[in-house]
Backbone as CSV, one residue per row, in Angstrom:
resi,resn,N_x,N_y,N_z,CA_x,CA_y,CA_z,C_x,C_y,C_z
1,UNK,-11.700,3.553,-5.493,-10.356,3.079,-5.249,-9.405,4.250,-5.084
2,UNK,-8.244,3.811,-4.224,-7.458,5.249,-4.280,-6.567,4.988,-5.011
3,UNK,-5.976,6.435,-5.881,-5.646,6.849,-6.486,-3.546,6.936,-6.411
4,UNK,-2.895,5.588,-6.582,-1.519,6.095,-5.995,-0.804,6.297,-6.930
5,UNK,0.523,7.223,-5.898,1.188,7.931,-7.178,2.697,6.354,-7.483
6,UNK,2.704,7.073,-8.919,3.793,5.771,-9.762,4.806,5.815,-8.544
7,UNK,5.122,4.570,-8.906,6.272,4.186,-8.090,7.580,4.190,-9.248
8,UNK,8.503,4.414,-8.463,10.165,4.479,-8.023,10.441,4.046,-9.924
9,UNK,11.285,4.172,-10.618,12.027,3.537,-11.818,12.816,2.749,-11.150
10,UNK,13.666,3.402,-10.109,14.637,2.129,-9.675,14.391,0.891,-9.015
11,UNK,12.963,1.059,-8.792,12.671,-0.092,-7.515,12.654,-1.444,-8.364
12,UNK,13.556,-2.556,-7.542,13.539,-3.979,-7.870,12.301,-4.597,-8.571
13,UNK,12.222,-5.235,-9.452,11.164,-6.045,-9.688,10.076,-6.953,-8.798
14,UNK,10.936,-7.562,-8.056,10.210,-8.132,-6.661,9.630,-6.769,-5.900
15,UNK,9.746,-5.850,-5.943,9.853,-4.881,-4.737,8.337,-4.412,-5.463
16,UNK,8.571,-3.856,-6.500,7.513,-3.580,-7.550,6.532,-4.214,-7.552
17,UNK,6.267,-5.743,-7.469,5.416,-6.781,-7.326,4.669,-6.510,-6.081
18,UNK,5.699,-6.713,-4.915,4.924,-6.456,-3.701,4.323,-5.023,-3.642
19,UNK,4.637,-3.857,-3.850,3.687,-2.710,-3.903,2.408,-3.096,-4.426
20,UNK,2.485,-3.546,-5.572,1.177,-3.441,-6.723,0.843,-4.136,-5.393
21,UNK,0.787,-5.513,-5.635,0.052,-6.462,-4.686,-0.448,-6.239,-3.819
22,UNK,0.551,-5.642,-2.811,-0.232,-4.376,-1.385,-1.401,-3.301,-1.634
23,UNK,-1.366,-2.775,-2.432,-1.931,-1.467,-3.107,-3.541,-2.581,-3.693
24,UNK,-3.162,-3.302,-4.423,-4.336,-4.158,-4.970,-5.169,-4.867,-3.454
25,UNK,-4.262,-5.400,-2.636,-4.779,-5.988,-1.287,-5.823,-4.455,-0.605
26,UNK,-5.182,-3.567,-0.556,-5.462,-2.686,0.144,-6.761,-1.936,-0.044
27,UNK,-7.092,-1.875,-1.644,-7.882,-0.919,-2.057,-9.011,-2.195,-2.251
28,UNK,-8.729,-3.584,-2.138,-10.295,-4.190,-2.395,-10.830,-5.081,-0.946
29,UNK,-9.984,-4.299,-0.514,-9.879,-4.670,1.462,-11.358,-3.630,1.761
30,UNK,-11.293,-2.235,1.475,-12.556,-1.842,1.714,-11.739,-0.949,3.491
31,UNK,-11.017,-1.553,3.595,-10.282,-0.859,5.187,-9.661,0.720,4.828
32,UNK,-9.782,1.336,5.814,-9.346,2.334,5.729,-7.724,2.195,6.083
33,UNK,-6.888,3.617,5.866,-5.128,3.336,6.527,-5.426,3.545,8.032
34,UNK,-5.965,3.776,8.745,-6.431,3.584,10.650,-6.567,1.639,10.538
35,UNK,-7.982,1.447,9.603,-8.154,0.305,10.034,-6.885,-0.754,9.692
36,UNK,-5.877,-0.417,8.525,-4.930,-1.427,8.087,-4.265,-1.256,9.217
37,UNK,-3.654,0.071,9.464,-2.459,0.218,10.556,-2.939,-0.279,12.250
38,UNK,-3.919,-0.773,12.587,-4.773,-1.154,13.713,-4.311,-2.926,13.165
39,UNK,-4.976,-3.163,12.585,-4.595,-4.721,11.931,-3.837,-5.199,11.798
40,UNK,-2.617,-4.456,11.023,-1.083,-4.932,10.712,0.178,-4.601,12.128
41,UNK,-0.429,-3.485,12.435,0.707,-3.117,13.661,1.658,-1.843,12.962
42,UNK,1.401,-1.782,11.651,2.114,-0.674,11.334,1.390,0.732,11.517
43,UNK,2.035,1.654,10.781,1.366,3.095,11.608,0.846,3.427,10.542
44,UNK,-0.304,4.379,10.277,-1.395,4.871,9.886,-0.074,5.674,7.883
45,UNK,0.854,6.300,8.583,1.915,6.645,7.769,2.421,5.599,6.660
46,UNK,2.752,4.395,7.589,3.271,3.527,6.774,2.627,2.991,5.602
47,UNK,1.249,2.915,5.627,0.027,2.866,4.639,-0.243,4.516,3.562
48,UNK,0.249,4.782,3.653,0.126,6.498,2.951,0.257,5.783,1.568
49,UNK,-0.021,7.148,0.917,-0.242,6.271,-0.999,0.729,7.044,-1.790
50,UNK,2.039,7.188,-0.867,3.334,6.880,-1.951,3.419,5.774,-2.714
């Protein structure tokens, strides 16, 4: 699984939710950030493990 760095103190609770959730989607997806950003339409960046 990869390894991401903590997120934000300030970030919203909802906002917080959806990271984990993404991050949890992402890492038991088995996809690489090419294959998410090919899939979703977003860019290879936008998947990075801030």
């Amino acid at each position: 699984m990869s390894r991401w760095r903590e997120l934000p103190a300030e970030l919203d609770p909802a906002s917080y939710r959806l990271a984990v959730r993404l991050r949890l989607l992402k890492d038991h997806s088995g996809l690489s950030k090419r294959q998410l950003a090919t899939k979703t339409g977003y860019s290879t960046k936008s998947w990075s493990d801030t």
